[in-house]
C-alpha positions in Angstrom: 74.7 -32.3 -25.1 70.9 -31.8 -26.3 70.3 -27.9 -26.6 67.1 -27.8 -25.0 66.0 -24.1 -26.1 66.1 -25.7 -29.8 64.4 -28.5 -29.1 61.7 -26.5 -27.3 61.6 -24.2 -30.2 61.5 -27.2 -32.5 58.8 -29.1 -30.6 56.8 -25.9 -30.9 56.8 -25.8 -34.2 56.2 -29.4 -34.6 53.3 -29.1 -32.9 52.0 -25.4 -34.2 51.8 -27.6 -37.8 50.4 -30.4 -36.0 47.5 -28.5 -34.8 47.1 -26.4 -38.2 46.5 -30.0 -39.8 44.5 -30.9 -37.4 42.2 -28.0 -37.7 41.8 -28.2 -41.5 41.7 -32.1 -41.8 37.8 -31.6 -39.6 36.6 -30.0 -43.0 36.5 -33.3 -44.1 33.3 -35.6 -44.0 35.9 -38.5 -42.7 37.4 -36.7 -39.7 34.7 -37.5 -37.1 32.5 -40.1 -39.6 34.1 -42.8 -38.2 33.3 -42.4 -34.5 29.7 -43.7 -34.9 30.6 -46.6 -37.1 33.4 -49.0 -34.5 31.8 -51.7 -36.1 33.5 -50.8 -39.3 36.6 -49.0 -38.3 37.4 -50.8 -34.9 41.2 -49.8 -34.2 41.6 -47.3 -36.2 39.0 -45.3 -35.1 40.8 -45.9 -31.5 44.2 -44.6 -32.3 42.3 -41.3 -34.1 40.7 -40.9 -30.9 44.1 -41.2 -28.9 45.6 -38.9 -31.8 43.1 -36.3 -30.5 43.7 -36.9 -27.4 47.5 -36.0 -28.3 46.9 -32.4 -29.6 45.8 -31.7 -26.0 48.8 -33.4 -24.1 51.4 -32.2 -26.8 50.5 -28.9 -26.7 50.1 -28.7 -22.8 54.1 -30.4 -22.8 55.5 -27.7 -25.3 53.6 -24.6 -24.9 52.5 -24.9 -20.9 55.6 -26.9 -20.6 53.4 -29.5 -18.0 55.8 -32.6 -17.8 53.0 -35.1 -17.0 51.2 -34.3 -20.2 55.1 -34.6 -21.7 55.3 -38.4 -20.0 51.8 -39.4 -21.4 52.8 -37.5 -24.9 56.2 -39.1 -25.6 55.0 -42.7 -25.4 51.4 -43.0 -26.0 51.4 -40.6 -29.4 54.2 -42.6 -31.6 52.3 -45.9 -31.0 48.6 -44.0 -31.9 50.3 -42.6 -35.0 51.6 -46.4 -36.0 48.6 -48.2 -35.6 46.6 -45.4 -37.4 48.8 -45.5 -40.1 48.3 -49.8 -40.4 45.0 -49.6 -40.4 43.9 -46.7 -42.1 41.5 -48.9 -44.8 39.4 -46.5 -46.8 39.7 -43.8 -44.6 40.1 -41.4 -47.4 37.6 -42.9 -49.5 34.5 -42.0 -47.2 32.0 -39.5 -48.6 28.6 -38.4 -48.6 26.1 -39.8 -50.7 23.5 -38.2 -52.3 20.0 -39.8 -52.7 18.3 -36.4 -53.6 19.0 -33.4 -55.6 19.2 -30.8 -52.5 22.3 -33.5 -50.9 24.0 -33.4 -54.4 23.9 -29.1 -54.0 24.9 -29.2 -50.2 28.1 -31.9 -51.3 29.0 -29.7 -54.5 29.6 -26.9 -50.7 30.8 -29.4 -48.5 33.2 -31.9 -50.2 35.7 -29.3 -51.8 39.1 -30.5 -49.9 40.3 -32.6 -53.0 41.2 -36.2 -51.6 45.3 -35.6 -52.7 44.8 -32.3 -50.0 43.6 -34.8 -47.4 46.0 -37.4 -47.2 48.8 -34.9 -47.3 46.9 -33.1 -44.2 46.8 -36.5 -42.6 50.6 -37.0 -43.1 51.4 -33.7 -42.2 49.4 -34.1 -38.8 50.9 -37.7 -38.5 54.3 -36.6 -39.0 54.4 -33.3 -36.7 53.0 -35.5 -34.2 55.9 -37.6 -34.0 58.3 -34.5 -34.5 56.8 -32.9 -31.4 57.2 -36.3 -29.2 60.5 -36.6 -30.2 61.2 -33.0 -29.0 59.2 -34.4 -26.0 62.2 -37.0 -25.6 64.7 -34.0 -25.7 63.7 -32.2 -23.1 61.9 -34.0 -21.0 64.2 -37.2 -20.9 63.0 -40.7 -20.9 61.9 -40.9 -17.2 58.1 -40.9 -16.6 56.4 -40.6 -13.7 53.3 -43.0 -13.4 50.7 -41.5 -11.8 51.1 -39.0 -15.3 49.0 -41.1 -16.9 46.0 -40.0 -15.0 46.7 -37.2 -18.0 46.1 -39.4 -20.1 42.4 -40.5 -18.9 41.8 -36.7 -18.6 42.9 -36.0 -21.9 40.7 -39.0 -23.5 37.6 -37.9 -21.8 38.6 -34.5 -23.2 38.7 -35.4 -26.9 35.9 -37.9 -26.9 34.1 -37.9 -29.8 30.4 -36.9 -29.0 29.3 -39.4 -32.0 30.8 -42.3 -30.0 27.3 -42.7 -28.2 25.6 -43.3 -31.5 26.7 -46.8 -31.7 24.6 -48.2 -29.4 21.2 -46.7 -30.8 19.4 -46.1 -34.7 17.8 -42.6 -34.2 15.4 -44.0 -37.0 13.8 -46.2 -35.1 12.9 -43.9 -31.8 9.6 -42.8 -32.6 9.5 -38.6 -32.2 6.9 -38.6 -29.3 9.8 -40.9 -27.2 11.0 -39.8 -24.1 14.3 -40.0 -24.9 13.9 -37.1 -27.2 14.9 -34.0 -26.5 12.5 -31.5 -26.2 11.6 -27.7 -24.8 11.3 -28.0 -20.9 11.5 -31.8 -20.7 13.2 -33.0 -18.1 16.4 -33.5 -20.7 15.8 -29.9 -20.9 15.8 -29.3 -16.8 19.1 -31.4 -16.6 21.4 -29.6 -19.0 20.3 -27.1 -17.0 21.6 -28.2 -13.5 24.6 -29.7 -15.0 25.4 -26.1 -16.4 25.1 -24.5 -13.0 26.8 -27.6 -11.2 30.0 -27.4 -13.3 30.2 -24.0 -13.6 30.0 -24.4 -9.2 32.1 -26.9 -9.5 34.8 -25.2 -11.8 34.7 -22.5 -9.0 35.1 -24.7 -6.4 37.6 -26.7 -7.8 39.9 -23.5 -9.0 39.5 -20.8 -6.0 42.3 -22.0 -3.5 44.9 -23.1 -6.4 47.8 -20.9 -7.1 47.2 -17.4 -9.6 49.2 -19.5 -11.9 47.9 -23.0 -11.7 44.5 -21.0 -12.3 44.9 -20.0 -15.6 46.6 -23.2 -16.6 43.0 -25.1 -15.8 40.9 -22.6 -17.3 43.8 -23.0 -20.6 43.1 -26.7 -20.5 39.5 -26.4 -20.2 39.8 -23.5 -23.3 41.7 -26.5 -25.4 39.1 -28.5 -24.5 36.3 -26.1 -26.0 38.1 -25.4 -29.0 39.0 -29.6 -30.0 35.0 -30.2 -29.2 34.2 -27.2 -31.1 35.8 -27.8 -34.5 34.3 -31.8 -34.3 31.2 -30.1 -35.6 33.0 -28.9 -39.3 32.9 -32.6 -40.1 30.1 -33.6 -38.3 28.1 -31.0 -40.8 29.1 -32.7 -43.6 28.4 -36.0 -42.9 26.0 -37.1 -40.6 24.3 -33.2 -40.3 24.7 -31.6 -37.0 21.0 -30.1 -35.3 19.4 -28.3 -38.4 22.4 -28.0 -40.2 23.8 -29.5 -42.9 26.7 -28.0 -44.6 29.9 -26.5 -43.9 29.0 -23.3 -43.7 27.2 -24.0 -40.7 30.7 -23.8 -39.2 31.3 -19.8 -39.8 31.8 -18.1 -36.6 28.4 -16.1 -36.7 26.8 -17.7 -33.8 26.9 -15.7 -31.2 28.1 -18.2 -29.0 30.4 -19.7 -31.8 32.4 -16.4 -31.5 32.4 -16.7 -28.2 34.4 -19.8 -28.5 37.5 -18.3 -29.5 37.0 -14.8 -27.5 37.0 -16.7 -24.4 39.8 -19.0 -25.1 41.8 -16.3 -26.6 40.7 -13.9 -22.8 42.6 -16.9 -21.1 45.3 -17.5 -23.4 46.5 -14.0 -23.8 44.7 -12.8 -20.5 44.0 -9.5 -22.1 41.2 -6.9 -20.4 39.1 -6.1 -23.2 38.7 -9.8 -24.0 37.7 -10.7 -20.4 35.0 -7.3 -21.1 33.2 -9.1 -24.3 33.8 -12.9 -22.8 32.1 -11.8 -19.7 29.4 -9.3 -20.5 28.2 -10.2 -24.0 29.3 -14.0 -24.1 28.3 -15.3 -20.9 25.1 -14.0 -21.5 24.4 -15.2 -24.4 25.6 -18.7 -23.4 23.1 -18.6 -20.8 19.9 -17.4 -23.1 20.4 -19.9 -25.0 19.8 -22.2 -22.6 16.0 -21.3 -22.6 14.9 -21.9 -25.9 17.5 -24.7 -27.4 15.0 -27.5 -27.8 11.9 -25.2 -29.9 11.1 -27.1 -32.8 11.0 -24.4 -35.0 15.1 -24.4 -35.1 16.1 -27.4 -33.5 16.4 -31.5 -33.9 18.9 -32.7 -31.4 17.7 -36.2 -31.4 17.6 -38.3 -28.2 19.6 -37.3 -25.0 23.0 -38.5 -26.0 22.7 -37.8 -29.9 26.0 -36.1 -31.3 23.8 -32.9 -31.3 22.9 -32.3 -28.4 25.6 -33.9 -26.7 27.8 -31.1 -28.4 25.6 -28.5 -27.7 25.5 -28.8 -24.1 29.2 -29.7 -23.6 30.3 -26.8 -25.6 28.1 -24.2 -24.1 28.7 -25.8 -20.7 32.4 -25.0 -21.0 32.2 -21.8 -23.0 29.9 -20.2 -20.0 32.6 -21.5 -17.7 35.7 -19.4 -19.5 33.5 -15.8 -19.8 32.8 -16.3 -15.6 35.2 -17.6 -14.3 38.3 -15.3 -14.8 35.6 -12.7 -13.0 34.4 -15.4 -10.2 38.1 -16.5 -9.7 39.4 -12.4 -9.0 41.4 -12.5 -12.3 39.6 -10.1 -14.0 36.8 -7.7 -12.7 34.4 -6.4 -14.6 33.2 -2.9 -14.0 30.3 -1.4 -15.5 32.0 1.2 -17.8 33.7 -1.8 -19.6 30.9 -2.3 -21.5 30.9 0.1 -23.8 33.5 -2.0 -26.4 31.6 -5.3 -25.5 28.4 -3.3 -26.9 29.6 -2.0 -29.9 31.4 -5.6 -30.9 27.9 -6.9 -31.0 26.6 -4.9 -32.9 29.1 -5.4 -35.4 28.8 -8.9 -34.9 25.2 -9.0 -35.9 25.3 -6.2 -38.8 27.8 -9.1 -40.0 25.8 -11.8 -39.5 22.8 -10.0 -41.3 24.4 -9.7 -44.7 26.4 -13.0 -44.3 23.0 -15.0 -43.4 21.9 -12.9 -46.4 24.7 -13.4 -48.4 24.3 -17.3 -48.1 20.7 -17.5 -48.5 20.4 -15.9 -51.6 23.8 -18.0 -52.9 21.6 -21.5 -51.9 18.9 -19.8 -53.8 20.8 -19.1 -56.9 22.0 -23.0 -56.9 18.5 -24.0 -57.4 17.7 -25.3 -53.6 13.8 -24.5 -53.4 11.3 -24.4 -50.3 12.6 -26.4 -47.0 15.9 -26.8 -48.6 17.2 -23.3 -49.0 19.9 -22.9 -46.3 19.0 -20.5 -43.5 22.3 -20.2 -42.0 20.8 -18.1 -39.4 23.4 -16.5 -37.9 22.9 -15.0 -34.9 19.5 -15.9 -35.2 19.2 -13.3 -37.5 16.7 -14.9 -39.8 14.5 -17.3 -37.4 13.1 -15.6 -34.4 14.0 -17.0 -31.0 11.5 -14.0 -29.3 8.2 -15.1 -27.7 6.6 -12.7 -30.1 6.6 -12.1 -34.1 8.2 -8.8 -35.0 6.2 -7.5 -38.3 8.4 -6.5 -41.9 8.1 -3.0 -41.5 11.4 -1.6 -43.0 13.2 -4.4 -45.3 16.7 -4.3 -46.6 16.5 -6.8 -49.8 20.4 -8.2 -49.8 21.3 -11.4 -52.8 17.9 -11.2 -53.4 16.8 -12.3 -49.3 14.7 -9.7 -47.3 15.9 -8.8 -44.2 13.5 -7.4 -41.3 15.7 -4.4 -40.2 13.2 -3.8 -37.0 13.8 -7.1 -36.4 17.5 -7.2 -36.4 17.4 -4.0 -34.3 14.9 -5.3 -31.8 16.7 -8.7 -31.5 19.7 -6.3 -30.5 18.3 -4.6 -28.1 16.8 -7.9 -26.2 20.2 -9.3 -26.3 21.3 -6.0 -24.7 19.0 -6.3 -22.3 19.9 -10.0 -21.1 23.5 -9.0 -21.0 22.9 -6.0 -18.5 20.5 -8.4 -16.7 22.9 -11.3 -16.6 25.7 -8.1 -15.0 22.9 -6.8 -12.5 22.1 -10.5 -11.3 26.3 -11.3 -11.0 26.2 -8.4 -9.2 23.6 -9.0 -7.0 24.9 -12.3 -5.9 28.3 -11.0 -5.3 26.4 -8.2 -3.2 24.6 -10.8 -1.4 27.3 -13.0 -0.5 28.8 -10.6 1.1 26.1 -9.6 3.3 25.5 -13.4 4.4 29.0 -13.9 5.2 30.2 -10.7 6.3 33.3 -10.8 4.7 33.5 -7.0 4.9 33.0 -7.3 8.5 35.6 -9.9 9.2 38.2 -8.4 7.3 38.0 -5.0 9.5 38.1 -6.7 12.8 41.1 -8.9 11.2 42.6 -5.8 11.0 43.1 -6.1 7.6 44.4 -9.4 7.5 43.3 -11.9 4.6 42.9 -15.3 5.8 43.0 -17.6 2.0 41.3 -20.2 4.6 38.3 -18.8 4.0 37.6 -19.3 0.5 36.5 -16.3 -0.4 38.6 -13.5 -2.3 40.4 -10.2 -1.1 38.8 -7.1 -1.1 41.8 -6.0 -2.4 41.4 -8.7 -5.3 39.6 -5.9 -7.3 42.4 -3.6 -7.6 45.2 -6.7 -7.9 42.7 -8.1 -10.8 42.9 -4.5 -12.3 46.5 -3.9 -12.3 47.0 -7.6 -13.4 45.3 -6.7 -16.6 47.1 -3.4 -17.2 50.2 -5.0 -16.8 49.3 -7.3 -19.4 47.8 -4.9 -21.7 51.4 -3.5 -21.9 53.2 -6.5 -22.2 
């Protein structure tokens, strides 16, 4: 008789290793290069994309113990694996090649996995993958259901990869003055826009009758989601360039909306209060801001409307505004205003660190020779090219590995992004306030005497204290 508290334990650990691999093997230049080249990896680019695909079904069947994603997992996964392994070519051959002296500097940053490293990652990956199916099979049995493979589809729009679109277009030949570029207030610009504010409504919507629990297993999947799309930039980087950016470290968590990746995935994962504080009042913000001034062309080259670039951009910041308001919209965390004090000083820390890292790796590019246009400006947290409508004059410098930094500027650029997070807490306040007065919800409830009808749609008054003690509890656990 199968033991299935050893298998489960097992599977977990299958799949823990499975997603360790997977993480390290995109800080290679191979991992996503061969999404935008079918034409030359056909199949095998396929099953990758199904492999991906996988790390979200396997770890929804192990650790969110969801048996559809276990009936799509157990069958789908061994046969990806299979024909990945037969067709693999030159898979760990692919590089990036140098035709000037600034691309042989950023490969001596970028290529450092040596190629031994990354076939053994691959295996590993390859290997826990089948280890966690076959776990799959122990718990879960051989029966599927098989409308589970609806999973499936969700899971493969998931994980697609956001290079996939480049197949059917040459960005060299699209002249820069072409519509299809996107630009600063274009109508590209106006779109990301509504689509922002339509999913994040349509998140709400979709989420605000469903079970407590059912809840937070959406806004996990959604989290998974974020973080696989996320980490497709580390190869992205180092191959084909990603925006401005060209090397890997690009991919250090300085952004203050790369941060805020794992803060609000970790909020809904571990449901904790002080995470919910930062994910709602310092990363939803920011998510938002950015949304004014992501096509300048002083610090950005996103290509046409479905290049990798901005395809990334907007999906990622689309879902990461989605975790910081949600939990709040949704009653499973509320915010109140004296909550903000930890938020605060995390940002400041986080841009005092991303000062001297930005610094740190400026004056590093410097002392490898890279001159002019080609020094890297990592800019972390825009700490080194201004996003403000206004210049901010070198009054007190801080000289750090040999790069100046404007202290008054680092200060002021604080303070603004202070500002928009109180402003982006006085308007979700507002509207909350608002609603309220247009539906009278406070009204209703008292000639109800004091019965909540869920039919409504809208939450308990007495959500705020449920949402309260919800997080206490879990603050001891």
């Amino acid at each position: 008789m199968i033991n299935h508290n050893a298998a489960r334990t097992a599977g977990r650990v299958f799949a823990a290793i499975m997603l360790v691999a997977a993480l390290a093997l995109t800080f290679t230049v191979s991992d996503y290069y061969i999404f935008n080249r079918i034409s030359e990896f056909g199949i095998f680019a396929f099953a990758q994309w199904i492999k991906k695909a996988g790390l979200l079904l396997i770890a929804g069947a192990l650790f969110f113990c969801n048996k559809r994603c276990a009936d799509c997992a157990k069958y789908i996964m061994p046969v990806a694996v299979a024909i990945s392994a037969l067709t693999i070519g030159n898979f760990f051959d692919i590089t990036k090649v140098a035709e000037t002296p600034a691309q042989e500097i950023y490969n001596s940053i970028n290529l450092f996995m040596p190629k031994w490293a990354h076939i053994a990652l691959f295996a590993a990956e390859s290997t826990c993958m089948l280890g966690a199916c076959a776990a799959v099979f122990a718990i879960y049995g051989f029966k599927v259901r098989a409308d589970s493979f609806i999973y499936l589809a969700a899971a493969m729009a998931a994980a697609v990869p956001l290079n996939i679109f480049e197949n059917f277009f040459d960005i060299n030949t699209i002249p820069q003055d072409s519509f299809l570029r996107f630009k600063n207030f274009t109508v590209w610009h106006f779109l990301a826009v509504a689509v922002l504010a339509g999913a994040t409504l349509g998140g709400y919507f979709f989420l605000k009758n469903k079970p407590r629990a059912e809840q937070c297993r959406w806004l996990c999947a959604a989290a998974g989601a974020l973080l696989l799309q996320y980490h497709s930039k580390d190869s992205m980087v180092m191959g084909d360039g990603y925006n401005v950016y060209n090397t890997v470290l690009a991919c250090v968590p300085l952004f203050i909306c790369n941060i805020g990746v794992y803060v609000s995935s970790l909020s809904v994962f571990l449901k904790k209060r002080t995470l919910y504080s930062i994910s709602f009042f310092v990363h939803a913000g920011g998510a938002l801001s950015v949304f004014a001034y992501f096509g300048k062309d002083s610090m950005s080259n996103y290509g046409i409307f479905c290049s990798y670039s901005i395809l990334y951009f907007c999906v990622t910041h689309i879902l990461l505004f989605m975790l910081c308001v949600l939990p709040s919209a949704l009653g499973i965390y509320k915010f109140r205003i004296n909550d903000c004090i930890i938020p605060l000083v995390y940002y400041f820390a986080v841009i005092m660190a991303a000062s001297a890292a930005s610094a740190a790796v400026t004056g590093y590019s410097m002392s490898l020779g890279l001159e002019g246009d080609d020094i890297i400006l990592p800019n972390y947290a825009f700490t080194q090219i201004n996003p403000l409508p206004f210049e901010v004059p070198p009054v007190v410098t801080i000289t750090m590995w040999g790069y100046e930094i404007n202290v008054l500027y680092v200060l002021g650029l604080y303070m603004a992004y202070v500002a928009i997070f109180f402003a982006f807490y006085s308007l979700s306040r507002l509207f909350l306030l608002l609603r309220r007065a247009v539906l009278g919800k406070r009204a209703a409830y008292e000639e109800s005497d004091g019965i909540y009808d869920p039919a409504d749609g809208l939450d308990d008054p007495a959500d705020d204290y449920v949402a309260d003690d919800y997080a206490a509890a879990d603050d001891e656990r």
